[in-house]
C-alpha positions in Angstrom: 0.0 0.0 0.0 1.4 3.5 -1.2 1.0 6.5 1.1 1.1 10.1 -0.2 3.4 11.1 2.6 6.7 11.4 2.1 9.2 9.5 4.4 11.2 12.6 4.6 8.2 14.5 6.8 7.7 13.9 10.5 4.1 13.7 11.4 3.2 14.3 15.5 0.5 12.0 16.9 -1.6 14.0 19.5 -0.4 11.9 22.5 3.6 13.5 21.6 1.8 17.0 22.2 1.8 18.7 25.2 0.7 22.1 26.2 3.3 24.9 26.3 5.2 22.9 23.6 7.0 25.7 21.1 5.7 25.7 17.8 8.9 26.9 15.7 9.1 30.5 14.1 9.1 30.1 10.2 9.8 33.1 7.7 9.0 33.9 4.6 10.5 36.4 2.3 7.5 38.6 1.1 9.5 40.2 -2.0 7.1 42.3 -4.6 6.4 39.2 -6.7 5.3 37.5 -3.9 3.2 39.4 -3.1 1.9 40.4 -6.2 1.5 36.6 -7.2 -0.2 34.9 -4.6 -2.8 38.0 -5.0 -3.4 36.8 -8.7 -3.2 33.1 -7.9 -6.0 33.8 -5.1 -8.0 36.2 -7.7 -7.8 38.6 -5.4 -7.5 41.6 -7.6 -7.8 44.3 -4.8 -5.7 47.0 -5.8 -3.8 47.5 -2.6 -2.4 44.4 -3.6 -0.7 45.0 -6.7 -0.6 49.3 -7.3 2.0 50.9 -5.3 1.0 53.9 -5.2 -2.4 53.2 -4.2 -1.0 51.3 -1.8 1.1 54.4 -0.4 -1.9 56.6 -0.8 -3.4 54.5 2.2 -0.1 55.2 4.1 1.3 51.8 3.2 5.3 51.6 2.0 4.6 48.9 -0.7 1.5 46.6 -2.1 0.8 44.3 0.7 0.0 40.7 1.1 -3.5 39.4 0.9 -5.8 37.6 3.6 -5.6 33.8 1.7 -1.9 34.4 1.8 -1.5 34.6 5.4 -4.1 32.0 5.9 -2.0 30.0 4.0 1.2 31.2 5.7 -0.2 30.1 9.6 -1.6 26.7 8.0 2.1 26.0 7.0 3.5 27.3 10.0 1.7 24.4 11.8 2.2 21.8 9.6 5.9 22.4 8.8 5.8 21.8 12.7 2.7 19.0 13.2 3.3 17.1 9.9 1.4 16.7 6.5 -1.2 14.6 8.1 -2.4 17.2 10.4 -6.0 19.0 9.5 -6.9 22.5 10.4 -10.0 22.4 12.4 -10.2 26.0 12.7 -8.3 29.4 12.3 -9.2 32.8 13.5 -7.2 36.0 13.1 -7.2 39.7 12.8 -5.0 41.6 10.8 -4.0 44.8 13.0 -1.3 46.2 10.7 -0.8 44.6 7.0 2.7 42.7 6.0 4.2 44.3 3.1 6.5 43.8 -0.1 10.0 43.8 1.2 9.4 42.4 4.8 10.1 39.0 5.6 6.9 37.6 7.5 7.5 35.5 10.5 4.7 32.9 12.7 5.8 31.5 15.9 3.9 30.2 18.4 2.6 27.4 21.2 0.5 25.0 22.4 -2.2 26.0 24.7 -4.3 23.0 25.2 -4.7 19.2 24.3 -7.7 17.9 24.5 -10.9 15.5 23.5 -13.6 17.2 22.4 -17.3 16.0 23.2 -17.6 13.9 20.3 -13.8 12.6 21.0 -11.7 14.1 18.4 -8.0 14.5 19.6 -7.4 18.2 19.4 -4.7 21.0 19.7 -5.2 24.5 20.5 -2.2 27.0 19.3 -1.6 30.3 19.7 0.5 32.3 17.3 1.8 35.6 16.8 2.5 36.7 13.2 4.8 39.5 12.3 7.7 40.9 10.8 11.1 42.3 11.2 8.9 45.2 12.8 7.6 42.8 15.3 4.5 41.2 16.3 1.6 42.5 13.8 -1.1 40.3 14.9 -2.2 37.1 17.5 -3.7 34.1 15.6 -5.5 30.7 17.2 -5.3 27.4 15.4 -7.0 24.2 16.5 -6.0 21.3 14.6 -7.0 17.2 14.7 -3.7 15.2 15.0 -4.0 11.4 14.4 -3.7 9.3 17.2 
């Protein structure tokens, strides 16, 4: 029997997870293609995303990224750290001050609970801050099913 994950990926089972456990910082070089291509490839053609000088009109230095980007961008940050076979339950975040081209975007994070939920699903709570070389730009909560 094939399996469509690689050998190369580790995968946590929810017993190895305990709260407080770090969830590592990952980055991710937000350079003005970047950012100007995950817009297109998310057909998100808002124009803050791809005119800079609309952009600066709304006192921004560059084009800046898009909400499915950093959705994308937290969902990786916990399955670079969970493994591939990990599912996003649920996601919740609120952008307080927008990551733009030329910054390199960070997400760090940890644990904060393990538990069973009522209908005994094995489930992870983290808490993550997303930023960049500015600092911390917003919180974000992630609760994810690991496989036993």
């Amino acid at each position: 029997m094939s399996t469509l994950v690689s050998s190369t990926y580790r995968q946590l089972k929810w017993s190895d997870v305990k709260a407080g456990q770090e969830v590592p910082r990952i980055t991710l070089g937000m350079n003005f293609s970047r950012v100007l291509i995950s817009a297109i490839l998310t057909i998100d053609y808002f124009t803050g995303h791809h005119d800079v000088e609309f952009a600066r009109r709304q006192g921004r230095k560059s084009i800046y990224v898009n909400t499915v980007t950093y959705c994308g961008f937290i969902d990786r940050t916990v399955t670079d750290w969970a493994g591939p076979e990990t599912f996003i339950v649920r996601r919740s975040f609120s952008m307080s001050k927008p990551v733009c081209a030329g910054d390199e975007m960070y997400a760090e994070g940890r644990v904060a609970q393990v538990y069973l939920d009522d209908t005994g699903r094995r489930l992870v709570d983290i808490d993550l801050e997303v930023g960049t070389q500015a600092g911390v730009h917003f919180p974000a909560k992630v609760t994810v099913l690991l496989p036993a």
